[in-house]
N, CA and C of each residue as an Amber inpcrd file, in Angstrom:
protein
   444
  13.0680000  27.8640000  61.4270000  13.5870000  28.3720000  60.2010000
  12.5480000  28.1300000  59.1080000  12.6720000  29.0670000  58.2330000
  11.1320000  28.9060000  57.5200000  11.5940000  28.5870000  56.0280000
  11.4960000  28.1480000  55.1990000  11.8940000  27.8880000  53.7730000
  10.7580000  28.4120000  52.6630000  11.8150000  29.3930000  51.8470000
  10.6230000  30.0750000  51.2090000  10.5720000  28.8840000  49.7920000
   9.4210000  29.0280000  49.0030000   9.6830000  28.6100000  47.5820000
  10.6880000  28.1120000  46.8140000  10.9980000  29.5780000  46.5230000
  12.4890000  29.7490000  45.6770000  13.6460000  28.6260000  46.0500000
  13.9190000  28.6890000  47.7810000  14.9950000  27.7960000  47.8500000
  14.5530000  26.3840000  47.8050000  13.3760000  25.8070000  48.1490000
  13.2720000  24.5900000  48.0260000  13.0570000  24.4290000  46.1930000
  12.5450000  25.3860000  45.8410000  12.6460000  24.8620000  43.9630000
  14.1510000  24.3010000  43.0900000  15.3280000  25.3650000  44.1120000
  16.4360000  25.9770000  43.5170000  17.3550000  24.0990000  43.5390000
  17.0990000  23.5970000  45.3490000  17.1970000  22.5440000  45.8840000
  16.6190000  21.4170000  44.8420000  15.3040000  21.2170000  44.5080000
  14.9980000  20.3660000  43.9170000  15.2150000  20.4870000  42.4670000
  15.5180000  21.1230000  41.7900000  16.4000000  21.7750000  40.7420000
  17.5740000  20.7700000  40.7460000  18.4370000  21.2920000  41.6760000
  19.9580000  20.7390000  42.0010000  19.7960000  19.0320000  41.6670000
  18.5710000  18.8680000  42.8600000  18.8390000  17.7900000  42.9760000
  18.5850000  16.3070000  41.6170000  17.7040000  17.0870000  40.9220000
  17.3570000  16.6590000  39.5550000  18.4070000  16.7780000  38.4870000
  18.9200000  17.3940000  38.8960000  20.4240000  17.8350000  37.5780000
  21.3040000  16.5470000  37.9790000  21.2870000  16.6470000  39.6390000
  22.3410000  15.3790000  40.2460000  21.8590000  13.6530000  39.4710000
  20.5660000  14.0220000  39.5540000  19.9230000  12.3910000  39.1040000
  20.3430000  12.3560000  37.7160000  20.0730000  13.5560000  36.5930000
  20.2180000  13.6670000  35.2540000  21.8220000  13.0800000  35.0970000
  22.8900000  13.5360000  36.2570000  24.0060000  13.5810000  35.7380000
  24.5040000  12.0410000  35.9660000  23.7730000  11.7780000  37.1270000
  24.1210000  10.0120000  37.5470000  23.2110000   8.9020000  36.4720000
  22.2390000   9.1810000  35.9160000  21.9240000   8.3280000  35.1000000
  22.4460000   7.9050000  33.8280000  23.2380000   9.3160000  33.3180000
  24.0490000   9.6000000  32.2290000  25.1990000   8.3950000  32.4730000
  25.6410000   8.8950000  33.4760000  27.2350000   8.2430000  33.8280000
  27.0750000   6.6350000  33.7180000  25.7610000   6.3450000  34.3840000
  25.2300000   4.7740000  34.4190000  24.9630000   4.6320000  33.1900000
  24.4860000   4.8740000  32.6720000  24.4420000   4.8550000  30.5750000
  25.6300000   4.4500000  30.2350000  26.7140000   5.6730000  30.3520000
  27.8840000   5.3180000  29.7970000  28.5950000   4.1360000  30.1860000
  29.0110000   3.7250000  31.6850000  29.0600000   3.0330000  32.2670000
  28.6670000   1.7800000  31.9540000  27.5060000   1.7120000  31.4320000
  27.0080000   0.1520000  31.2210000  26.9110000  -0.0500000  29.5600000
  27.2280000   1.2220000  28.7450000  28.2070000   1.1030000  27.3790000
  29.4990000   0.5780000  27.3090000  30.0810000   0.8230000  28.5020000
  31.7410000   0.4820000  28.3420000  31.5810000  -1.1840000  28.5560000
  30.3000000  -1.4000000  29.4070000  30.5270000  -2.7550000  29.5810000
  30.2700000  -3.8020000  29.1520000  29.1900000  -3.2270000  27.9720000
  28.8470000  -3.8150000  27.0170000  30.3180000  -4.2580000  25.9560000
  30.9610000  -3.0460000  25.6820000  31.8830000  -2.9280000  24.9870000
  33.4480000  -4.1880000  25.5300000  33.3640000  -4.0120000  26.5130000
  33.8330000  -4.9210000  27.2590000  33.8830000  -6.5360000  27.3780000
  32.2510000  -6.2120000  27.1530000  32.0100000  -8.1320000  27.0600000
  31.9010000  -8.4620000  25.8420000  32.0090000  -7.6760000  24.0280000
  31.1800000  -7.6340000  23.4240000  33.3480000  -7.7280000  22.7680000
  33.7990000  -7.5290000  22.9970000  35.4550000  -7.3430000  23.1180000
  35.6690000  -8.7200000  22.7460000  36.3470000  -9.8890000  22.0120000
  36.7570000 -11.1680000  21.9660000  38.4570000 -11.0470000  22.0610000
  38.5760000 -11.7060000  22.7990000  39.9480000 -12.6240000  22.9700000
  40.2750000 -12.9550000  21.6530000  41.6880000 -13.1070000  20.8470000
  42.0770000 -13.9760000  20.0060000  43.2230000 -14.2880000  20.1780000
  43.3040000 -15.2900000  19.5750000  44.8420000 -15.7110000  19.5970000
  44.7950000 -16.4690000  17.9160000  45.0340000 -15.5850000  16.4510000
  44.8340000 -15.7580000  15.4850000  46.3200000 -16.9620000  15.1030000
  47.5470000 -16.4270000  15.8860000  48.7850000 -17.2590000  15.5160000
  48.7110000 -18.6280000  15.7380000  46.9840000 -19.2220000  16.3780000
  46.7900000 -20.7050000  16.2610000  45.6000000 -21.3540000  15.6130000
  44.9790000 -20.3230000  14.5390000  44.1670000 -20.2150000  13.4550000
  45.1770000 -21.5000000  12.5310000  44.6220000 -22.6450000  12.2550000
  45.3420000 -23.6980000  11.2280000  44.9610000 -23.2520000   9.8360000
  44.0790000 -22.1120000   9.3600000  43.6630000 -21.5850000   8.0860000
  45.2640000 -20.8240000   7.4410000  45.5200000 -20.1430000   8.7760000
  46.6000000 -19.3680000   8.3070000  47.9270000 -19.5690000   8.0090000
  49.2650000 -19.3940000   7.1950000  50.1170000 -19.6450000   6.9390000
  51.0970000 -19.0450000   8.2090000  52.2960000 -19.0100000   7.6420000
  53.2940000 -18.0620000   8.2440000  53.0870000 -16.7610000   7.8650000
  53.1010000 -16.5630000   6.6410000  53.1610000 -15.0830000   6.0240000
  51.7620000 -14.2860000   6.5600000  51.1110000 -14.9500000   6.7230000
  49.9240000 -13.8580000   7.3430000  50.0540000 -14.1690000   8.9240000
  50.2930000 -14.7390000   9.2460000  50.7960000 -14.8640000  11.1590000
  51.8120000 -13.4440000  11.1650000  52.9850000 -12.9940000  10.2110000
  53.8060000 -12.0700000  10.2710000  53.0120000 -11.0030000   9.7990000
  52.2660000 -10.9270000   9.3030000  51.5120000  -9.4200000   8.4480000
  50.4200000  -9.1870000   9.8850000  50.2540000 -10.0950000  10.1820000
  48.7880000  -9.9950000  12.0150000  50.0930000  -8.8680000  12.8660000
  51.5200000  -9.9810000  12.7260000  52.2050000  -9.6410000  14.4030000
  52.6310000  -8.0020000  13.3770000  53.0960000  -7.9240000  12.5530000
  53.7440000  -6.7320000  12.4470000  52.6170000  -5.6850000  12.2110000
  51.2980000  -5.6730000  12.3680000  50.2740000  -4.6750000  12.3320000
  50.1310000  -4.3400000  13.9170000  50.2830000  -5.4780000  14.6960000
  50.1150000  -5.6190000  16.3320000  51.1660000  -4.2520000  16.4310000
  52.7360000  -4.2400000  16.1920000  53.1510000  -3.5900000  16.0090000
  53.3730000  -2.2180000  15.4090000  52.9530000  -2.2470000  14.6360000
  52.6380000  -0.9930000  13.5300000  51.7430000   0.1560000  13.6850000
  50.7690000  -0.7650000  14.2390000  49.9370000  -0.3670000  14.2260000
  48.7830000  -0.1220000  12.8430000  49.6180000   0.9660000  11.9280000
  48.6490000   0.9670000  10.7060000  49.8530000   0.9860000   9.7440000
  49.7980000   0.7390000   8.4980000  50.4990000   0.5630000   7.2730000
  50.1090000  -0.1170000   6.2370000  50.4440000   0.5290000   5.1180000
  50.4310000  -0.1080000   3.8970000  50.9130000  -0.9330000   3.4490000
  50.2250000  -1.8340000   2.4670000  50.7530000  -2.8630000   1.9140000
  52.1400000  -2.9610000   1.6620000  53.0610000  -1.7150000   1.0970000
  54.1420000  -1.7190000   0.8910000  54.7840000  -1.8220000   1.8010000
  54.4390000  -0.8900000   3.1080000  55.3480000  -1.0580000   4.1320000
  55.6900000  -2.7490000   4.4090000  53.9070000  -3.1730000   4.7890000
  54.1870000  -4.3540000   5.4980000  54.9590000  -5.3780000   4.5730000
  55.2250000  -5.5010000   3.3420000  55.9520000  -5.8990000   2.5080000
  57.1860000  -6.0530000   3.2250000  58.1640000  -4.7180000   2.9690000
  59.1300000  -4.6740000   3.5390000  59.0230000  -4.6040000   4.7080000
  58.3490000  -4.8810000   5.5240000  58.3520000  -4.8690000   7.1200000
  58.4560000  -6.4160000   7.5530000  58.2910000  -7.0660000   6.5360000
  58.1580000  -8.6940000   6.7070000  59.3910000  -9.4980000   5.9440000
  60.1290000  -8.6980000   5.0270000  61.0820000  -9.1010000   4.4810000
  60.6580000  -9.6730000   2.7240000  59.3820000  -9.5020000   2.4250000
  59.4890000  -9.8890000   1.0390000  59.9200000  -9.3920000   0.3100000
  60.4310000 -10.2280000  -1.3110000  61.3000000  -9.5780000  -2.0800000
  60.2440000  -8.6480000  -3.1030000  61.0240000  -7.6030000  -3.4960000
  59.9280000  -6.4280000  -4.3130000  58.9860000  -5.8830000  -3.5430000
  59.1290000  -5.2460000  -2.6930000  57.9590000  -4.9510000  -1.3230000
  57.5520000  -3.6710000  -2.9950000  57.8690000  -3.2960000  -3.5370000
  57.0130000  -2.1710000  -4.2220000  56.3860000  -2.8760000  -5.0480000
  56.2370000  -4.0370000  -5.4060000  55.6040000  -4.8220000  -6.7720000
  55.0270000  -5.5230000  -6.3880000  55.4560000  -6.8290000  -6.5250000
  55.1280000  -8.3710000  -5.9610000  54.7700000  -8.5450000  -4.6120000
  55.5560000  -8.0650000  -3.9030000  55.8450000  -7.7980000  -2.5030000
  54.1790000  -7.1600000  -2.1050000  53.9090000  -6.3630000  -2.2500000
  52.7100000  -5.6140000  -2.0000000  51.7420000  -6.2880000  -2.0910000
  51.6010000  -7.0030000  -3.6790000  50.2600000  -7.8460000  -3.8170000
  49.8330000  -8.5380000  -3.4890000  51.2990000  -9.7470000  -2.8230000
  51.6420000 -10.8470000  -1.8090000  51.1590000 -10.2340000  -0.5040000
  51.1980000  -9.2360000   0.1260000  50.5940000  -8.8160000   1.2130000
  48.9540000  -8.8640000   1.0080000  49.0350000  -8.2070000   0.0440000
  47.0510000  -7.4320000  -0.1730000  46.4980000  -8.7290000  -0.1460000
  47.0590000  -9.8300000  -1.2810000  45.9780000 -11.3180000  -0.9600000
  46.0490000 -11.6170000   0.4610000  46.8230000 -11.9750000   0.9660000
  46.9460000 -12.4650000   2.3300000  45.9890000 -11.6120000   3.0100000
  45.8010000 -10.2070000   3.0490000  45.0440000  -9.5900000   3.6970000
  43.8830000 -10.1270000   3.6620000  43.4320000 -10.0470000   2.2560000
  42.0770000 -10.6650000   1.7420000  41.6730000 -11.7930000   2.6360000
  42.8900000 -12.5670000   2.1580000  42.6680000 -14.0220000   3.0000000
  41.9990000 -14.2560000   4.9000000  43.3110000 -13.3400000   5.3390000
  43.0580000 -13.3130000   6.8940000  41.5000000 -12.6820000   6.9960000
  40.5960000 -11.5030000   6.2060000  39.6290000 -11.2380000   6.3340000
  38.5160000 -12.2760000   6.3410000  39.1260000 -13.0180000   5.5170000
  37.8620000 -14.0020000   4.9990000  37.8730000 -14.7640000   5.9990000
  39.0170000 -15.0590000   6.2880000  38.7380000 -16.4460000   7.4150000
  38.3660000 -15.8700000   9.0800000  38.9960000 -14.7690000   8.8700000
  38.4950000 -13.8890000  10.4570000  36.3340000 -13.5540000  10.3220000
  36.0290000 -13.7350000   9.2550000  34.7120000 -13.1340000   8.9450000
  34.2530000 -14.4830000   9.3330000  34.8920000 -15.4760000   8.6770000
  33.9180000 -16.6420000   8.8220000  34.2850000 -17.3650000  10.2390000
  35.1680000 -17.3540000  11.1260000  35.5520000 -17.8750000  12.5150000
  35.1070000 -17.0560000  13.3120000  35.2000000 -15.8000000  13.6300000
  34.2320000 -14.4380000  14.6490000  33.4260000 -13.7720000  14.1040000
  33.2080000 -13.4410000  12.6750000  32.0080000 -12.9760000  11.9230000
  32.5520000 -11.4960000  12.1040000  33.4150000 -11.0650000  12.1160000
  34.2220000  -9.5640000  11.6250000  35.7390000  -9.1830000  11.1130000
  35.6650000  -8.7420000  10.2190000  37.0110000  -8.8620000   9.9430000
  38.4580000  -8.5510000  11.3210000  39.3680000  -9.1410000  11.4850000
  40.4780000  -8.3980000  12.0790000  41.4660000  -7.8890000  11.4120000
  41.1030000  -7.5950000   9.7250000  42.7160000  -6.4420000   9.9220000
  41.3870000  -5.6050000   8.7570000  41.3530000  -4.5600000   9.0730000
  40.6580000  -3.4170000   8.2330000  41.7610000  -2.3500000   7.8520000
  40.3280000  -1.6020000   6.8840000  41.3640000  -0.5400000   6.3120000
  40.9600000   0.9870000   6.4250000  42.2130000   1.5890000   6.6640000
  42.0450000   3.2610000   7.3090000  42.5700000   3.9590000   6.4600000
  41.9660000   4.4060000   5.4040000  42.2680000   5.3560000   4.9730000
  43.3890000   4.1580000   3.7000000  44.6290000   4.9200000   3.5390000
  45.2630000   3.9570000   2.3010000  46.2970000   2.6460000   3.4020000
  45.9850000   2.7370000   4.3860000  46.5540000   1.8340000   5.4610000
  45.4950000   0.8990000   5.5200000  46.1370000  -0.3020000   6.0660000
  45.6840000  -1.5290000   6.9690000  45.8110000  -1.2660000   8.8360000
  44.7070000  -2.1080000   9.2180000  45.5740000  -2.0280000  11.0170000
  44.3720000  -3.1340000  11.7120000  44.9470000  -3.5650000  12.5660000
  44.3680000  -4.5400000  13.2570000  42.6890000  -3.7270000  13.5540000
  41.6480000  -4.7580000  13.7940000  40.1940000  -4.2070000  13.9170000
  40.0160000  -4.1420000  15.5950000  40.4000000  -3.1220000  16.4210000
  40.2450000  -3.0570000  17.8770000  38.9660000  -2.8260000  18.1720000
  37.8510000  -2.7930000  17.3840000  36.5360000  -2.0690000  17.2820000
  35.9150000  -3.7100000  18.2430000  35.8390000  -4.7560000  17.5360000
  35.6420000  -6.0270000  17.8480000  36.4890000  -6.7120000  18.5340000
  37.7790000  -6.8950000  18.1670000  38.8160000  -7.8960000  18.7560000
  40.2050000  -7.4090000  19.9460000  40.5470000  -7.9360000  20.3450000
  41.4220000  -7.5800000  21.5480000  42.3910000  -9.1870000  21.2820000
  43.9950000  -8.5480000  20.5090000  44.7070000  -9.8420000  20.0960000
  45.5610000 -10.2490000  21.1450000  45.5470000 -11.7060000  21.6660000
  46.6670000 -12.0640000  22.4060000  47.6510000 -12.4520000  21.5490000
  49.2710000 -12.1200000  21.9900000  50.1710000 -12.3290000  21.3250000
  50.4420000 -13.7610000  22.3880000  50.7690000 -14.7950000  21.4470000
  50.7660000 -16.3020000  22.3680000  52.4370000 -15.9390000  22.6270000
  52.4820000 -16.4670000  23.9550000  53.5940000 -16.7520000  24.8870000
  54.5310000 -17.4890000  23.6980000  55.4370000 -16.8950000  23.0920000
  56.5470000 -17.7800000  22.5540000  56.3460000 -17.7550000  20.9280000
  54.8180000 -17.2140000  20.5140000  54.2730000 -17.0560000  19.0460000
  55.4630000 -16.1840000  18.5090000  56.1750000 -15.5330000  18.8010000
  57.4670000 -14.7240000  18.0950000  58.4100000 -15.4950000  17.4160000
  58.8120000 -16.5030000  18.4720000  59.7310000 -17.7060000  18.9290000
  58.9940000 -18.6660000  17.5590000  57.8240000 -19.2490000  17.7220000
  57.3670000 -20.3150000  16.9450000  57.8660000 -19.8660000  15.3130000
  56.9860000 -18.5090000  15.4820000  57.0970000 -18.0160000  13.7140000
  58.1830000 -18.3560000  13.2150000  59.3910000 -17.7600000  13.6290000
  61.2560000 -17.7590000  13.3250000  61.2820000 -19.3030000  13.4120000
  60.7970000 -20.0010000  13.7370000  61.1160000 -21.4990000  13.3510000
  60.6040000 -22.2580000  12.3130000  59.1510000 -21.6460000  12.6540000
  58.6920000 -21.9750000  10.9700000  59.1030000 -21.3160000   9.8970000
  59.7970000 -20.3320000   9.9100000  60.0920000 -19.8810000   8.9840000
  61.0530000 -20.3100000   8.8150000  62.2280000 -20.6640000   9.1340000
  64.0370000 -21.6480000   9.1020000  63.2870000 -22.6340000   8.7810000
  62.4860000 -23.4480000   9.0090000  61.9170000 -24.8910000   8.0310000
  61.3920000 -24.7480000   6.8520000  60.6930000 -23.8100000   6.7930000
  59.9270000 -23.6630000   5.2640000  61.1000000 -22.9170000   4.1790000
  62.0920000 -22.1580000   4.7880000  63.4260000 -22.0730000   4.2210000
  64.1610000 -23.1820000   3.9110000  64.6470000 -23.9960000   4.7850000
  65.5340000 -25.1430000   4.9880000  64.9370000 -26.1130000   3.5590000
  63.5160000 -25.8860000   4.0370000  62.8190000 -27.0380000   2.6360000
  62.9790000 -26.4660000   1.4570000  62.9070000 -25.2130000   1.3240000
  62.6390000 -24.6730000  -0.0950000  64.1280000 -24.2920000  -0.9370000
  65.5380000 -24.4960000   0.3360000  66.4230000 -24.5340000  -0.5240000
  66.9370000 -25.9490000  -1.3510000  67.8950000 -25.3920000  -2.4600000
  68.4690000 -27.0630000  -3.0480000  69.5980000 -27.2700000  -2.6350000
């Protein structure tokens, strides 16, 4: 059988597109895995910087996903979520940034647009086994204390 030109060019053609397409994939491939290792674990609900009120503004973004200050206001139960309520969120935000910048060196709660939302770009949050459970207790004590 005799092989003209054409088909062995057409062949080595092919077979160069095949290498082009597998080196690509290995590119991407070893992007994801970068991305992967480059990914941190947290578990912020045992950060001692942080209060209760920003442990609830972390879990209800986990949730939320994205929202505004106001929402998370009323999503957390403060009083005046349109006033007070809001601004009481926005510092805390501030806050959790600062201390997330200075403990992993990137913020974890950024902002999208006129929303907040957890930073998935860098961090990957564990919700601690029972951290739901803990919060609601600290919060009935820091109640319990603050009534007369």
């Amino acid at each position: 059988m005799k092989v003209t030109g054409n088909v062995y060019m057409s062949v080595t053609y092919e077979i160069k597109k095949l290498e082009r397409r597998v080196q690509k994939l290995e590119k991407d491939m070893k992007r994801v895995k970068e991305h992967l290792e480059l990914t941190i674990m947290l578990d912020p609900y045992k950060w001692p910087e942080l209060n209760n009120v920003d442990k609830e503004i972390i879990k209800y973004l986990q949730e939320k996903k994205l929202a505004t200050t106001t929402e998370i206001a009323s999503g957390i139960g403060l009083q005046n979520p349109e006033t007070v309520g809001r601004v009481i969120v926005w510092k805390r935000i501030k806050k959790i940034v600062k201390v997330s910048n200075a403990r992993e060196g990137a913020p974890l709660i950024v902002k999208v647009g006129r929303k907040w939302a957890i930073n998935t770009e860098d961090f990957s949050i564990s919700l601690s086994i029972g951290a739901g459970e803990e919060l609601e207790k600290e919060r009935k004590e820091e109640e319990e204390k603050w009534e007369w």
